[in-house]
C-alpha positions, 0 to 999 in steps of 0.5 A: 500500500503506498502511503499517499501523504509521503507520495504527495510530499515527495511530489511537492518538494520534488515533482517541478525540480531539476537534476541540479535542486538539491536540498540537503544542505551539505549535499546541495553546498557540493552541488552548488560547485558543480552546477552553474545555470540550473541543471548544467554541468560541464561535460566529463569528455569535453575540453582539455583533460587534467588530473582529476578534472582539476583547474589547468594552470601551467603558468604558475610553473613561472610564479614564485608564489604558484598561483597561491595554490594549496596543493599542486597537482603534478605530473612527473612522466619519467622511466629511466628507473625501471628494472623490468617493463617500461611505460610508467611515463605515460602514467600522468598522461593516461590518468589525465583521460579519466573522467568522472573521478569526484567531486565528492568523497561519500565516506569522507563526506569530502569535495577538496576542489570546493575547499582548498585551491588546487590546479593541475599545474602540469608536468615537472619540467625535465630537460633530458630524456636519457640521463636519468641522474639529471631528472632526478636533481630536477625533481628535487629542485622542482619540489623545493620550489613548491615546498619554499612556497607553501604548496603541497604536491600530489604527484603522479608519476613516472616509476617509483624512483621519483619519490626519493627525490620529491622526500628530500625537498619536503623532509629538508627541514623535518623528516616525514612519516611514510604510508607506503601502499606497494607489493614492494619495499623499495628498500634496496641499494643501487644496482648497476652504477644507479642508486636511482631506481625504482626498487630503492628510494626509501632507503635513500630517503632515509639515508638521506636523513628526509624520512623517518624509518620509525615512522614509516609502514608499508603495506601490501608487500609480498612476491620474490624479493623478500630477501632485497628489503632487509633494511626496512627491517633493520631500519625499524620500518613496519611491513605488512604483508600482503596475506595480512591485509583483509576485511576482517584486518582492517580496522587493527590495521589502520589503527597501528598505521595512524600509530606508526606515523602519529601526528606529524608530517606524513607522506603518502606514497601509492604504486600501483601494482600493489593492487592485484592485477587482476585488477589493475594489470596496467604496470610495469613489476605485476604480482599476483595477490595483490589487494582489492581496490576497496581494500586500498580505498577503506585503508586510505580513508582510515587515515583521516585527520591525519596531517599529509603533506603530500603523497604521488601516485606511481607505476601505471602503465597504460600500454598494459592496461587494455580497459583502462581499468589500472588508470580507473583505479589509480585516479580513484586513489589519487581522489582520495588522497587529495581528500586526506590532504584537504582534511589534514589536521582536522580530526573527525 
């Protein structure tokens, strides 16, 4: 039996509405944001595509200042650190294309573009495309613009030997804290004349005095090179394992991550191939066994309240990726961290 009274106020209220009425006062603050003219948006397919359909605004490259911005989205399409298959250059590019990420965040009840300012700033600028040293120091120099001005990064790369380098701008005047989601430690020493590679960055950072191994947690870490990270444990890091993680593992896990890295400056690094890659097959070091996207999300969310200075997306692939689906993944992570970073140092 349908109660008429309920059918008439639903019909009152929303009979003569447009798809851009919202009522809800905090739904319809996220609409307000969205809609412009009534019931119109701008098309997801149409116009110049940025990470996460975010305000493109390269010139502020040039900007001592960067455009006053909060946080910068930024690319960093460089390889030359890979040990196995190539292709992670072309990561910005293909998470560029993703339409449809945000604007809202229905766990963390977030839309960052509404509250904070953020572009997509374009791609750290690199001059040679062979000398993989030379990309590394531009990095560094990039990033400590950024971080001179006030600006957190959220960056996607480029193979994970970027991080290092971003590390060393940010943790100059204080060692940061590290979640790190990744089926690999990245702990390593320098292969083959190269300390600047994808499979040793923070032990690097460490070295480098930029991170704090004690403050540091790892997760989704498995395949053959268990023998490789013996200094994440020397170091004092804290490594999860793959075959930890899992529904009923959760809520202790992201306990002891916001143990681990407490109150201070953290940074938030994301690889890709963490993920399984039945899931997300686009990259370029796959192991099987991975996590579930949701899995990835429900930790990352977790975190909130945290304070993140910054945090990258790394290892997508997209030659590898026939459906798109590691790119999809990928932009959904990056979303959700640029929530963490809107919402740091707030707590719930």
């Amino acid at each position: 039996m349908v109660d008429q009274a309920h059918l008439d106020a639903l019909r009152a209220k929303y009979g003569n509405a447009s798809g851009g009425d919202i009522f809800e006062p905090h739904f319809r603050e996220v609409a307000q944001s969205q809609f412009k003219g009534g019931d119109k948006r701008k098309w997801p397919f149409a116009g110049v595509p940025t990470l996460l359909d975010a305000p493109s605004l390269p010139e502020a490259q040039d900007d001592e200042h960067f455009g006053g911005l909060d946080i910068a989205l930024v690319g960093v399409p460089m390889d030359l650190g890979v040990t196995n298959r190539n292709g992670s250059r072309f990561g910005p590019r293909a998470l560029r294309t993703i339409e449809r990420i945000g604007p809202y965040d229905h766990v963390l009840r977030t839309s960052p573009m509404s509250n904070a300012k953020i572009a997509d700033i374009g791609d750290v600028p690199m001059l040679s495309r062979f000398d993989l040293a030379q990309c590394h120091r531009e990095i560094e120099t990039f990033y400590r613009r950024l971080a001179g001005a006030g600006v957190r990064p959220l960056s996607v790369g480029g193979d994970h030997s970027i991080t290092s380098s971003i590390l060393k701008a940010l943790g100059e005047q204080e060692p940061v804290g590290l979640i790190h989601i990744d089926a690999h430690c990245d702990t390593a020493g320098p292969y083959e004349g190269t300390k600047f590679q994808h499979g040793g960055p923070f032990r690097l950072a460490v070295l480098d005095g930029v991170l704090d191994p004690r403050r540091t947690i790892q997760i989704g870490i498995r395949g053959p090179a268990e023998y490789l990270w013996e200094f994440s444990y020397e170091s004092g890091m804290t490594v999860v394992h793959a075959e930890e993680v899992g529904q009923a593992n959760l809520p202790r896990l992201i306990e002891r991550a916001r143990e681990v890295v407490g109150d201070g400056p953290t940074y938030v690094s994301f690889d890709i191939d963490s993920v399984d890659p039945g899931f997300a097959p686009g990259t370029g070091t796959p192991e099987v066994g991975g996590l579930h996207p949701r899995e990835v999300l429900q930790i990352l969310r977790g975190l909130n309240g945290l304070n993140i200075i910054g945090g990258d997306v790394v290892e997508v692939a997209p030659q590898y990726d026939a459906t798109t689906n590691t790119a999809q993944i990928a932009a959904q992570v990056l979303h959700t961290i640029l929530c963490l970073m809107v919402n740091s140092g707030q707590v719930d």
